[in-house]
C-alpha positions as CSV (number, residue, x, y, z in Angstrom):
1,X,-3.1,-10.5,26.0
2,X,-3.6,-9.3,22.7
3,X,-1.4,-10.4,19.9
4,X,-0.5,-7.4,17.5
5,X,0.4,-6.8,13.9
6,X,1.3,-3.5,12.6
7,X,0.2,-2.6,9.5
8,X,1.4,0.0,6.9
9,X,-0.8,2.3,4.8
10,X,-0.6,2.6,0.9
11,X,-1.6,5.3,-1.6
12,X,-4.6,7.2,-1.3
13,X,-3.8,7.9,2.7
14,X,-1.5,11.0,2.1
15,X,-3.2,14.7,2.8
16,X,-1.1,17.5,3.0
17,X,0.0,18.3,6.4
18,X,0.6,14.8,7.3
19,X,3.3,14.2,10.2
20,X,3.8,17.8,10.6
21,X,2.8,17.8,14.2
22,X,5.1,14.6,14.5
23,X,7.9,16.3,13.7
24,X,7.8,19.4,15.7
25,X,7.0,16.9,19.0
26,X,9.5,14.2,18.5
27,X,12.9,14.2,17.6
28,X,12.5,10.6,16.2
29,X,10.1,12.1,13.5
30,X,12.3,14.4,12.8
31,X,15.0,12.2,12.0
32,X,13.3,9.6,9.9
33,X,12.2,13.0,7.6
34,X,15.8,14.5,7.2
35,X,16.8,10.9,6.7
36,X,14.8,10.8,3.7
37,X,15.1,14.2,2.6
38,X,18.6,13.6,2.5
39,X,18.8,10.8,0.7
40,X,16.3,11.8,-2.3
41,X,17.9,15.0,-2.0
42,X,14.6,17.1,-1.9
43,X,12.6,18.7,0.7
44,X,10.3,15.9,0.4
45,X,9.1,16.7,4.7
46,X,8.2,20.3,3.5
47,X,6.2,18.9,0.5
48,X,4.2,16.8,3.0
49,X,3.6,19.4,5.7
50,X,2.7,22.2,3.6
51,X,1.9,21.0,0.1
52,X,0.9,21.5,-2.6
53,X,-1.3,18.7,-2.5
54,X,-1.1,18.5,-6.5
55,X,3.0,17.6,-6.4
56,X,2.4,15.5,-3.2
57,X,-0.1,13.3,-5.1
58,X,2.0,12.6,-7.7
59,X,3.4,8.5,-7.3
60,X,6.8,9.2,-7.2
61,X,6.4,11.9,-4.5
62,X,3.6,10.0,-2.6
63,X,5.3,6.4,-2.2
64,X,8.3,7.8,0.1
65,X,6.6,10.4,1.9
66,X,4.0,8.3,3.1
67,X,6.7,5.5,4.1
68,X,8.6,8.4,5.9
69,X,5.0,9.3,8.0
70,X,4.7,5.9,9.0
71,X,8.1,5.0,10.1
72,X,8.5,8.3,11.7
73,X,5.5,7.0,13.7
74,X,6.9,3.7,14.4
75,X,10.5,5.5,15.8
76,X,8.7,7.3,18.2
77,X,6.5,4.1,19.5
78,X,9.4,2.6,19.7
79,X,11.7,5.4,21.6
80,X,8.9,6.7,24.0
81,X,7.7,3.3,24.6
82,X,10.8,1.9,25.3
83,X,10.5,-1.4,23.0
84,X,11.8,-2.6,19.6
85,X,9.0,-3.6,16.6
86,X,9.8,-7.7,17.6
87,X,8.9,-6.9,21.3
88,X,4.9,-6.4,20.1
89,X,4.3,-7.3,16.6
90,X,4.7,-11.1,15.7
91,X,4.1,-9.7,11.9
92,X,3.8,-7.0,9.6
93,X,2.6,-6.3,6.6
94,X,1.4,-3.3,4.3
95,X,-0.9,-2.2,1.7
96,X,0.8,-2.0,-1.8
97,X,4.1,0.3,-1.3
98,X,3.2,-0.1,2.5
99,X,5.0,-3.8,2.0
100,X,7.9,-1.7,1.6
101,X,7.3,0.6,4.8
102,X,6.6,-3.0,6.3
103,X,9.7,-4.5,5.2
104,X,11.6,-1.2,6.5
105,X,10.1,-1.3,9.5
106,X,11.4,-4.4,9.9
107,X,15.2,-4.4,9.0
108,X,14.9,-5.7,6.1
109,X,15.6,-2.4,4.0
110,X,17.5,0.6,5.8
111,X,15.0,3.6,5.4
112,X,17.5,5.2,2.4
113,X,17.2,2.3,0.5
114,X,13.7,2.0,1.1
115,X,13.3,6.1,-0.1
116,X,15.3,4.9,-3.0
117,X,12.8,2.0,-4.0
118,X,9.9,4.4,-3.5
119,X,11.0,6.6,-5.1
120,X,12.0,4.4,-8.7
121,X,9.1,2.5,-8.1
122,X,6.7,5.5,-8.2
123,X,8.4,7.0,-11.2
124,X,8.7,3.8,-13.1
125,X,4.9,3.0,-12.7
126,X,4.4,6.8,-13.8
127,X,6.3,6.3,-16.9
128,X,4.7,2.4,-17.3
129,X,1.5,3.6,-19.6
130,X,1.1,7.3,-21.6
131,X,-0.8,9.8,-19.4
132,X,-4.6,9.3,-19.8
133,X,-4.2,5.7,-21.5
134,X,-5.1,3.9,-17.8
135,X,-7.4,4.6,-15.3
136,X,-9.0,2.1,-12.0
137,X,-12.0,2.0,-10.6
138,X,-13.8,0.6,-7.4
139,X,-16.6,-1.5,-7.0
140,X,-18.3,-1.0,-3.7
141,X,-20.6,-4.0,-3.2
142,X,-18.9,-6.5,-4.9
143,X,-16.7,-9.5,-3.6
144,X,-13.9,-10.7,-5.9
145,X,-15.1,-13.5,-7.8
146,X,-18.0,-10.4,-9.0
147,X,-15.0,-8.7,-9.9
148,X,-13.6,-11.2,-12.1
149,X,-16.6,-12.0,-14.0
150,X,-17.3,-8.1,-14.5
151,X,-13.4,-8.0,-16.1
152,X,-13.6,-10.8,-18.3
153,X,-17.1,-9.3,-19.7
154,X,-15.1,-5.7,-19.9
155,X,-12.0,-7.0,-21.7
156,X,-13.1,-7.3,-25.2
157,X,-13.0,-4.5,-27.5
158,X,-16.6,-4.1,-29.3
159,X,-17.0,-4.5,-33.0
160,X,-13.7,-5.3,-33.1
161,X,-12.7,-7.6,-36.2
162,X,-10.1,-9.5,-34.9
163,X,-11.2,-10.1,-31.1
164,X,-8.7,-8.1,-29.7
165,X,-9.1,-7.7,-25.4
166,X,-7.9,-5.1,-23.3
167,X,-6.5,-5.3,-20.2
168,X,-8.9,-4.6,-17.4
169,X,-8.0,-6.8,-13.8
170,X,-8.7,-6.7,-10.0
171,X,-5.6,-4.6,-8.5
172,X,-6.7,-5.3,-4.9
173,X,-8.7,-6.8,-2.8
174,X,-10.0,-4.8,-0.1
175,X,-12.1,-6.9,1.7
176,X,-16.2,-5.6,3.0
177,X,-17.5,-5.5,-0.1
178,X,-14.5,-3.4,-1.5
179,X,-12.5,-4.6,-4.8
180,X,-10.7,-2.4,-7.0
181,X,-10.1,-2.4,-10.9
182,X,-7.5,-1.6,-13.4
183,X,-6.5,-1.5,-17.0
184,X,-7.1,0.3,-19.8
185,X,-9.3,3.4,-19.9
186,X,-12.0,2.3,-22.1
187,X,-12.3,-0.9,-20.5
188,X,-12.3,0.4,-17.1
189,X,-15.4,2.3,-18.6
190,X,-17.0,-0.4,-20.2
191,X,-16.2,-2.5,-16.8
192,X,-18.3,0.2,-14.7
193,X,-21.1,-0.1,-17.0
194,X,-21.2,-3.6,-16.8
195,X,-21.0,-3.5,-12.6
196,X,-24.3,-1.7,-12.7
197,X,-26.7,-4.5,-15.1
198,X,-25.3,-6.7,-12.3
199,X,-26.6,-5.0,-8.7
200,X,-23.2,-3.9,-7.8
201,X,-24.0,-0.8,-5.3
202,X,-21.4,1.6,-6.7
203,X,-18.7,1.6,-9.1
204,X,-16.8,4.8,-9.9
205,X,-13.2,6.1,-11.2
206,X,-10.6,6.7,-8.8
207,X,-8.9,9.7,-9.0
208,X,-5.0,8.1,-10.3
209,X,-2.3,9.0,-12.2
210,X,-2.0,5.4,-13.6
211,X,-3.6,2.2,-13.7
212,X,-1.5,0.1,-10.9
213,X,-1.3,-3.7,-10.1
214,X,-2.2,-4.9,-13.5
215,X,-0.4,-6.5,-16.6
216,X,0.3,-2.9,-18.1
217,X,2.9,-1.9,-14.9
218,X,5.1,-4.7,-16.7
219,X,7.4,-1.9,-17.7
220,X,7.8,-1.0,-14.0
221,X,8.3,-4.5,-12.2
222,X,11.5,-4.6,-14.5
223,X,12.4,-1.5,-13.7
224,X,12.2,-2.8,-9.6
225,X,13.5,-6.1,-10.7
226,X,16.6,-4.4,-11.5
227,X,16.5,-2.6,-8.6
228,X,15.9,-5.0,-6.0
229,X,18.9,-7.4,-7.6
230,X,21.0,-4.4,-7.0
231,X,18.7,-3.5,-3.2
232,X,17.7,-7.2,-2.2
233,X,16.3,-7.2,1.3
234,X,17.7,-8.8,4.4
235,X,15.9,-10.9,6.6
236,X,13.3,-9.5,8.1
237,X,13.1,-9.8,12.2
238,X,9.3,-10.6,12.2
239,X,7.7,-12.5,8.9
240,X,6.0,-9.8,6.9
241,X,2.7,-11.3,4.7
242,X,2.8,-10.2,1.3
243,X,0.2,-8.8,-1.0
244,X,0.7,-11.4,-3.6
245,X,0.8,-14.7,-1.3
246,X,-1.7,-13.8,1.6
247,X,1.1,-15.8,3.8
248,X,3.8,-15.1,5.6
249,X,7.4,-14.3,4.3
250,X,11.0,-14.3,5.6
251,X,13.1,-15.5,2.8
252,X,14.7,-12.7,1.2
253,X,15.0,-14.2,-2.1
254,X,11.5,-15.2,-1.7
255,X,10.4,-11.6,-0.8
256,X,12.0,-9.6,-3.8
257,X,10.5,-11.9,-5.8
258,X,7.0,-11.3,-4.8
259,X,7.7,-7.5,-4.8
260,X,8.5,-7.3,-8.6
261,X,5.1,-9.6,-8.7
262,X,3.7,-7.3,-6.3
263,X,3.8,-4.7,-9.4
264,X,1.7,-6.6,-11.7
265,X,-0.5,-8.6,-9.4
266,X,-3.4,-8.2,-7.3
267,X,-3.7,-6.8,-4.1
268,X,-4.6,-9.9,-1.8
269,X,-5.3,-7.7,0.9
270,X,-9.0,-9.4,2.4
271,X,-6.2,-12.8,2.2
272,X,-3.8,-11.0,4.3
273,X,-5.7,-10.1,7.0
274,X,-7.3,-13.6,7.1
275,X,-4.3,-14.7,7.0
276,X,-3.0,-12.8,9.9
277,X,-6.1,-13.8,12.3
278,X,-4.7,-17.5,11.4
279,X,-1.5,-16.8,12.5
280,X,-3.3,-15.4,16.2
281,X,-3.2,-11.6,15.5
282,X,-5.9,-10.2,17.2
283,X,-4.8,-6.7,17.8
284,X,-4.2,-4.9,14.1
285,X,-2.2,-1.3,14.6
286,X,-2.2,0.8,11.7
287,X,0.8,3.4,11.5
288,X,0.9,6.4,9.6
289,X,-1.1,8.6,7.4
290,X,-5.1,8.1,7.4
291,X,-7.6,5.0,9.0
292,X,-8.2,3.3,5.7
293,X,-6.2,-0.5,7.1
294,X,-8.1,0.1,10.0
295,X,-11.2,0.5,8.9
296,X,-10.6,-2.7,6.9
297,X,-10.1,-4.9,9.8
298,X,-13.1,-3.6,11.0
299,X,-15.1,-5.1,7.6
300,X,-12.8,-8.5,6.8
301,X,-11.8,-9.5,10.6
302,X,-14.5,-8.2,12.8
303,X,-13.3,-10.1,15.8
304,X,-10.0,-8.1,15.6
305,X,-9.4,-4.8,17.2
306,X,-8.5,-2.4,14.5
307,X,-6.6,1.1,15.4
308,X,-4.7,3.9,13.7
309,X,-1.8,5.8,14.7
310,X,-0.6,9.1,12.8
311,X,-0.7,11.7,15.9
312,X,1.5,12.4,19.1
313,X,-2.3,12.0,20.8
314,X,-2.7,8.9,18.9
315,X,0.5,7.4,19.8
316,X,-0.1,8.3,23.5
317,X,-3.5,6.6,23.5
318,X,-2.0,3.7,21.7
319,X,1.3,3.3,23.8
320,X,-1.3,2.7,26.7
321,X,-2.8,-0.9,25.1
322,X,0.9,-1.7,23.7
């Protein structure tokens, strides 16, 4: 018998129409959206279903509506196939703000409080460095300790009379070949021309708002720090593995500490899936928007099954191997 984890998308999965079919097949969908609608007191379901795909992009928009898709997904697993999350998954976890959709989807948040969090957390890492100041970039063909070296080479400023550095660090780590930089502008730029003198097959900007998981988001792990002493999560019913140990997690002091971390730190996200295949998971099931987790397993654990769920025809087809 397989041995499943569900896993949780994070940003860059969202496209505008996303659980709109969901919603007008299940009334489980449909009560996660108004739930969160509700609570952030916008139309946030419209937004995703119809767009504009410019004011769904932006962080603060993107973070809750993409943990809405994906526990709108996991409701109607769980009503049509007659189980709870605990009954198939021995652990969760999620991809940046999917830790949250994670930890949601595992009682350790209510999903207001988890639209709330979202919701601050986008708009705090929005407000964390001016508008054009940051930027990331991914390096396609490059494992992390590549990474590394390219960021410490990218991190001082030339010509610069007192040695002054900029911030430029791996925000995650993929897995296949996949890491992902971030930091200043100009060193992000110096960074990509430094990848190719070193064989790396690609390195190009991504198209952000801000430069996440690196030391200039400070600003926005207080602002959750705050948040989560007035939020703290419960325990969870299944361990989730976080993005900043690789291991698995069930204290809830423990866990809102590694979420303000979470803001600043890398992505351990190759660790997490290794991790998982340690712990026996040999089934990975990716719910909500796009295949990108997936696809991962695919790359890091290719003795794992990896599969995505976003559509009532995905669901079916999945709700036959659950």
């Amino acid at each position: 018998m397989p041995v499943h984890a569900f896993i949780f998308p994070g940003q860059g999965s969202q496209a505008v129409g996303m659980g709109r079919d969901l919603a007008a097949a299940f009334a489980a969908a449909r009560e996660v959206f108004q739930e969160v609608d509700e609570t952030l007191k916008q139309k946030l379901s419209k937004l995703m279903f119809e767009g504009p795909g410019e004011e769904l992009t932006l962080t603060e928009n993107t973070q809750p509506a993409l943990m809405a898709h994906s526990l709108a997904v996991l409701r109607v697993l769980e009503k049509e196939g007659g189980f709870t999350l605990a009954d198939k998954a021995v652990v969760v976890a999620g991809h940046s703000l999917g830790e949250y959709t994670a930890l949601a989807a595992a009682g350790a948040f209510s999903i207001p409080d988890t639209a709330r969090l979202l919701k601050l957390r986008g708009q705090s890492m929005q407000k964390a460095v001016p508008a054009g100041e940051g930027a990331m970039a991914a390096l396609l063909g490059a494992e992390m300790a590549q990474a590394e070296e390219i960021c410490r080479e990218a991190a001082p400023v030339p010509d610069s009379p007192t040695g002054a550095k900029q911030v430029v660090e791996p925000a995650n780590d993929n897995g296949g070949g996949q890491v992902v930089i971030s930091g200043h502008r100009a060193a992000i730029e110096r960074a990509i021309e430094i990848a190719k003198t070193k064989g790396i097959r690609r390195a190009m900007l991504l198209p952000v708002s801000a430069p996440f998981h690196c030391a200039l988001m400070a600003p926005a792990a207080d602002a959750m720090a705050e948040a989560l002493e007035a939020t703290p999560p419960r325990t969870p019913i299944v361990p989730v593995v976080a993005n900043v140990s690789a291991a698995k997690e069930t204290d809830p002091l423990t866990i809102a500490s590694l979420l303000v971390k979470q803001v600043t730190a890398t992505v351990r996200w190759r660790e997490c899936l290794q991790a998982m295949t340690e712990l026996g998971v040999t089934s990975f099931v990716e719910l909500g928007a796009g295949k990108v987790l997936s696809g991962l397993v695919k790359r890091v654990t290719p003795d794992a099954t990896g599969v995505s769920a976003s559509t009532p025809a995905e669901i079916e087809a999945i709700l036959k191997t659950l």
